[in-house]
LUMSE-378464 format. One record per residue (C-alpha): residue number from 1; x, y, z. Coordinates in nm, 2 decimals. Layout:
BEGIN
 num     xx     yy     zz
 NUM      X      Y      Z
...
***
This chain:
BEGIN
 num     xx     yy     zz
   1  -6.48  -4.53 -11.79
   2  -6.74  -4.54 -11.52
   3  -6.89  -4.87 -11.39
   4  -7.19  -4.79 -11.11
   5  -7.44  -5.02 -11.29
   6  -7.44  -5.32 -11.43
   7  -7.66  -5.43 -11.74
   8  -7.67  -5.69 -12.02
   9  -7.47  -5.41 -12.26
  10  -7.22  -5.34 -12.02
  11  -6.98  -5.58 -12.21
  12  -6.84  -5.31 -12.46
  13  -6.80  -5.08 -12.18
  14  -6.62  -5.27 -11.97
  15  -6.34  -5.30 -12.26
  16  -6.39  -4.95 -12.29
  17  -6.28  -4.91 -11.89
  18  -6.00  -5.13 -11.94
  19  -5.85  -4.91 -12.28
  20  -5.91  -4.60 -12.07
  21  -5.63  -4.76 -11.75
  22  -5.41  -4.87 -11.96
  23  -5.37  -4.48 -12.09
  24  -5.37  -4.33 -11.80
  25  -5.72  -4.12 -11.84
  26  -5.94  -4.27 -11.58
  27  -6.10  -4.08 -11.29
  28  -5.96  -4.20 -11.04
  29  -6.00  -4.08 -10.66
  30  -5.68  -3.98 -10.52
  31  -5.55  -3.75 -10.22
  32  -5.21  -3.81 -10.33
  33  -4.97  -3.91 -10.04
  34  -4.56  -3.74 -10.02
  35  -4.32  -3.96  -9.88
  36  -4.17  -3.57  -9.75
  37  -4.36  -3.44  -9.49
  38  -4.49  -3.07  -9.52
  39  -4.24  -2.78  -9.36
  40  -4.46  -2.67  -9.08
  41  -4.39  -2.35  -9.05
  42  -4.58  -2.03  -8.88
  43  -4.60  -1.73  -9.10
  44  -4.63  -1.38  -8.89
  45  -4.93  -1.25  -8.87
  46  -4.89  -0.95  -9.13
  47  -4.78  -1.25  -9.41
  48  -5.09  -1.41  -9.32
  49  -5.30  -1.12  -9.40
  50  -5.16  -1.04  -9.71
  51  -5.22  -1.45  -9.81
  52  -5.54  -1.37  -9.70
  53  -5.61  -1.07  -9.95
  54  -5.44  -1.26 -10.23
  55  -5.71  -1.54 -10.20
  56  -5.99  -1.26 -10.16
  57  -5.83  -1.08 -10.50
  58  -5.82  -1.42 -10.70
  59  -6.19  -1.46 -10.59
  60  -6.45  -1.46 -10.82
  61  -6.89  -1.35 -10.73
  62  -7.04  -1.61 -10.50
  63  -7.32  -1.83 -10.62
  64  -7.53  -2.11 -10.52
  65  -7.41  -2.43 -10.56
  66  -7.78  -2.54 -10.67
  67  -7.76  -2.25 -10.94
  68  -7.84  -2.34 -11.32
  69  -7.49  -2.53 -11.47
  70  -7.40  -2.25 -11.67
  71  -7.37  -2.00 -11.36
  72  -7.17  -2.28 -11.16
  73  -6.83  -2.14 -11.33
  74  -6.92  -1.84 -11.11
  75  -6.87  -2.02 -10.80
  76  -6.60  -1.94 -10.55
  77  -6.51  -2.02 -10.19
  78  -6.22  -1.87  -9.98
  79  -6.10  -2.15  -9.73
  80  -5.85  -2.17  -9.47
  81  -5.64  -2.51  -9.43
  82  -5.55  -2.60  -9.11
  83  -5.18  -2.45  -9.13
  84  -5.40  -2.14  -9.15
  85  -5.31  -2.09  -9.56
  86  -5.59  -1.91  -9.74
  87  -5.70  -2.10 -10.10
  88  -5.98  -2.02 -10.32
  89  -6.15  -2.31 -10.46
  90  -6.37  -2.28 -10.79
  91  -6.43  -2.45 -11.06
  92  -6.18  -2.50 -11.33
  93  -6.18  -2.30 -11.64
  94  -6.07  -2.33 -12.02
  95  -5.85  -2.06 -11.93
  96  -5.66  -2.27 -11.68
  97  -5.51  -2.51 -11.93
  98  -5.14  -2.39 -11.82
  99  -5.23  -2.42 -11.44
 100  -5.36  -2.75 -11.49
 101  -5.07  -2.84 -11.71
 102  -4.82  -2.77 -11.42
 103  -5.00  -2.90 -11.16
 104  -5.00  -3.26 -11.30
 105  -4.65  -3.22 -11.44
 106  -4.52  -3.16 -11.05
 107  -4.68  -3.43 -10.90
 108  -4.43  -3.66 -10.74
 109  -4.40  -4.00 -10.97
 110  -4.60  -4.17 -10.70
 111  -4.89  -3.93 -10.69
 112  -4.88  -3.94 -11.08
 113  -4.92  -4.36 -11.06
 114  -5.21  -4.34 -10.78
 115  -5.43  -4.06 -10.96
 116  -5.39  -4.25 -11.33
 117  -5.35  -4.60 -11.23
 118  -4.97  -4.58 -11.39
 119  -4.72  -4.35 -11.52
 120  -4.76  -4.06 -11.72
 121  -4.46  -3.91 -11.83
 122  -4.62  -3.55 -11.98
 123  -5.03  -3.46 -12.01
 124  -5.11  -3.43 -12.34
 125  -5.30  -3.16 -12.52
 126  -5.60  -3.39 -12.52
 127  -5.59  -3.45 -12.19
 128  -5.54  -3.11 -12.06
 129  -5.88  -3.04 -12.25
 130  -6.01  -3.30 -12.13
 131  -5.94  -3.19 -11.77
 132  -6.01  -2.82 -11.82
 133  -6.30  -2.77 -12.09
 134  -6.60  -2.90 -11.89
 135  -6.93  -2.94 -11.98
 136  -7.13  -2.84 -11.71
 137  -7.45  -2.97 -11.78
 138  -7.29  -3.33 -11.72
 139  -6.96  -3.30 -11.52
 140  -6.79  -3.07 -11.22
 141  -6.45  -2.98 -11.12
 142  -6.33  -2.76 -10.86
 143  -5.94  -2.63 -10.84
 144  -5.79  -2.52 -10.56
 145  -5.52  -2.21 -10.58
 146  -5.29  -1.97 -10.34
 147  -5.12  -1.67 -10.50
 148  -4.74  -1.70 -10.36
 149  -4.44  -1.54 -10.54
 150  -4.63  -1.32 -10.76
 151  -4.79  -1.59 -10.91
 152  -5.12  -1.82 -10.92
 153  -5.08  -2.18 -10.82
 154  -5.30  -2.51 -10.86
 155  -5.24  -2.65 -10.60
 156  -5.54  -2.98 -10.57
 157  -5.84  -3.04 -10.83
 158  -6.14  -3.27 -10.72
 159  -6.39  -3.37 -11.03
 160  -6.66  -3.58 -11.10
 161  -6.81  -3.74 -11.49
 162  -7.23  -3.83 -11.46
 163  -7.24  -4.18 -11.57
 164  -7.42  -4.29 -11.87
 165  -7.74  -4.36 -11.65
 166  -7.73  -4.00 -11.51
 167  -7.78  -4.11 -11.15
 168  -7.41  -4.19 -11.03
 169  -7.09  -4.02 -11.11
 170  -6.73  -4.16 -11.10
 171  -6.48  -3.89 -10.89
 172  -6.14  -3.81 -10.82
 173  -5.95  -3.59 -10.60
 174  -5.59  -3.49 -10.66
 175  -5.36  -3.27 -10.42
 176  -4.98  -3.12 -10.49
 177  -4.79  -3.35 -10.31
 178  -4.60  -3.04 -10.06
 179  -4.98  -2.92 -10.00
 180  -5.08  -3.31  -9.80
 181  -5.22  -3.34  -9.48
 182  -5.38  -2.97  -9.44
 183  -5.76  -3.06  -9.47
 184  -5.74  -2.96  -9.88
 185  -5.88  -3.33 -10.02
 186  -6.14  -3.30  -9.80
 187  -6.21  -2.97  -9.88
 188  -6.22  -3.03 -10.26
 189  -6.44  -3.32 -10.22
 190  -6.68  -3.15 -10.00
 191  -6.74  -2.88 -10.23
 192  -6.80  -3.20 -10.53
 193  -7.01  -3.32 -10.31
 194  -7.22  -3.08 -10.25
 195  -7.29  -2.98 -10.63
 196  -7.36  -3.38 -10.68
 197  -7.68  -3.35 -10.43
 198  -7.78  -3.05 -10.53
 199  -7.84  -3.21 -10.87
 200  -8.03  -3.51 -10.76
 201  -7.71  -3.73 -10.82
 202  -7.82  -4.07 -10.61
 203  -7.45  -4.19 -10.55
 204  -7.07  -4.08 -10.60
 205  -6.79  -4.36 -10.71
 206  -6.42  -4.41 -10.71
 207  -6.20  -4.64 -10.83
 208  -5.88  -4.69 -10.62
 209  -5.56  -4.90 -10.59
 210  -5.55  -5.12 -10.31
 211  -5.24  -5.00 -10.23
 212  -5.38  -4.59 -10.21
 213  -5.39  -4.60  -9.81
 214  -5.47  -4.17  -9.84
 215  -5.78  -4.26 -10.06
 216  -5.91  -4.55  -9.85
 217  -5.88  -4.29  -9.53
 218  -6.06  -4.00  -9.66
 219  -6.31  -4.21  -9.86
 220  -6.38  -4.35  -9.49
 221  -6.38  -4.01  -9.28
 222  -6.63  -3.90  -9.57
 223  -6.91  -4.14  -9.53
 224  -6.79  -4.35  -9.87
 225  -6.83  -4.75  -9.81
 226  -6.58  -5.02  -9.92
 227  -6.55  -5.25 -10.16
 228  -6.34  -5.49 -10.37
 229  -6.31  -5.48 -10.74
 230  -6.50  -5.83 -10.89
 231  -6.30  -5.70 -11.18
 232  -5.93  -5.61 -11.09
 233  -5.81  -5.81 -10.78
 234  -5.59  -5.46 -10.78
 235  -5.87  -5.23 -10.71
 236  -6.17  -5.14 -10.48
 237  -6.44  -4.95 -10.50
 238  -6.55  -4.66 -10.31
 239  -6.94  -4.55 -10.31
 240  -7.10  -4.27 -10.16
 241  -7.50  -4.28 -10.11
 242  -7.60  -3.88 -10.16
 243  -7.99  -3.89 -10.17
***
């Protein structure tokens, strides 16, 4: 799926890559764009303290983000967005099959074709694994979530897969379309990023369409540079330096 280096065996893999498009599992960077923009609305202040101890109450004990891989499920951050909604982001669990699950199934069908390079109608089991059983000695994902209605949502997930040469990893970022333009992508991928350095990770690539204007902007505003594709006139590539 990944393609950071290039080296005499990297023949199979690039058939590999091109299996992995066509269905719709690759990791591809995306701060998914609405074409509705979000209600801006101003909660009173006594709603906005309740959201507040929601967040707190969904939060889990803090660690480091340079701790061991097997505390890292322990991390947690309570952030604000800049419509002043608390979210907690942390990474994703086993446990949040079902959140995951609904997340990707509520995606707008335009969101859906940016963050797998086509249309998927539903997630599969598989794939819900896939997205929620990490192994954290190779791979990270963070989930972002608000408590409204009684209920937990996902609301954006960035993640990250170590490439095969353990010194680059492939990313994506994915955010509910009604949740765009609040500072959450960069969030998500701020948090990723961190855990990447603090790992001795050398550099961070995504995979984009052309066309994904949200992904080219945020890629920009955080640092990544710009390239096109030598193998999918379609594509570009984004890369991140992080040592």
């Amino acid at each position: 799926m990944k393609r950071p280096t290039r080296s005499p065996t990297a023949t199979s893999a690039k058939h590999a890559r091109k299996s992995a498009r066509k269905a719709g599992t690759r990791l591809t960077a995306r701060s998914a764009t609405s074409t509705t923009k979000p209600r801006a609305t101003k909660a009173p202040a006594a709603r906005g303290r309740a959201a507040a101890g929601a967040a707190k109450r969904l939060a889990n004990k803090p660690a480091s983000p340079a701790a061991a891989p097997a505390a890292l499920p322990e991390l947690h951050w309570v952030e604000t967005l800049r419509d002043g909604t608390h979210v907690v982001i942390r990474p994703i669990r086993s446990a949040d099959a079902a959140l995951e699950r609904r997340f990707i199934e509520q995606l707008s069908p335009e969101s859906r074709r940016m963050r797998f390079l086509g249309q998927l109608k539903e997630p599969s089991d598989a794939l819900i694994r896939q997205f929620t059983d990490i192994d954290y000695q190779r791979d990270m994902a963070f989930i972002a979530l608000v408590h409204r209605d009684g209920e937990t949502r996902e609301i954006g997930v960035s993640r990250f897969s170590l490439g095969a040469d353990g010194t680059t990893c492939e990313c994506a970022v994915t955010v509910s379309d009604d949740w765009h333009h609040k500072g959450l992508a960069t969030l998500l991928m701020r948090h990723l990023i961190t855990v990447a350095r603090a790992r001795g990770i050398r550099a961070m690539i995504s995979y984009d369409a052309v066309e994904n204007t949200d992904m080219r902007d945020l890629a920009g505003f955080l640092g990544f540079a710009r390239i096109a594709d030598p193998d999918d006139p379609h594509m570009v590539i984004h890369r991140l330096a992080l040592q």
